[in-house]
N, C-alpha and C positions, 0 to 999 in steps of 0.2 A: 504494500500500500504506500503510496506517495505521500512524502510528507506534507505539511502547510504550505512550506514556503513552495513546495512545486505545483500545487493546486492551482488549476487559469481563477476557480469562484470561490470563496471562503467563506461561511456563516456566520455571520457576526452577532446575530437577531432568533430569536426565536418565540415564540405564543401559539401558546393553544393547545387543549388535549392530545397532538398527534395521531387518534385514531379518526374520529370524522372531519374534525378538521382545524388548521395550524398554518401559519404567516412564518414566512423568515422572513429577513431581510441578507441579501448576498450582494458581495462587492467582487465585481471581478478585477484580479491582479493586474491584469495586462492595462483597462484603457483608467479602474477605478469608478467608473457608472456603480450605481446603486442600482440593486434590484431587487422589490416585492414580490415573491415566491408566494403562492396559496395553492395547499395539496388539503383536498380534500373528498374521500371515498376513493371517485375510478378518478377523478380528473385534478389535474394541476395546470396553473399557470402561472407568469413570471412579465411580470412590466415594469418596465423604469423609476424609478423614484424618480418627480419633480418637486422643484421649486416652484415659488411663488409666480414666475414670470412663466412658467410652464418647460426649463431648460433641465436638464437631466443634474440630478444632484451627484458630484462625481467626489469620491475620497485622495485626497491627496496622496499619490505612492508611495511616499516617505511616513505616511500613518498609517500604512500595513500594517507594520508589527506592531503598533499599538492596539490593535485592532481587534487580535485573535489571544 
């Protein structure tokens, strides 16, 4: 299994029972975009966290390891 730091998405977030249904929040390493994961029963989905003006909320890649 691959460690953290080689992971491209890393969970930073997590809510919810995990059996019917549960939110993360995942930051992928490479560009730092946020993104809203919801898995619930047969289905899951995953869309960008925004901000206020509607622009994709992105983590700085130098607060990766703060992160996890």
């Amino acid at each position: 299994m691959a460690s953290d730091k080689n992971k491209r998405f890393v969970k930073v977030y997590e809510e919810g029972s995990g059996m019917l249904s549960s939110f993360a929040i995942i930051i992928d390493r490479l560009t730092g975009v946020n993104y809203l994961m919801h898995f619930g029963g047969e289905h899951e989905s995953m869309t960008p966290l925004l901000d206020q003006s509607g622009r994709p909320i992105v983590t700085p890649l130098y607060d990766m390891d703060t992160k996890r």
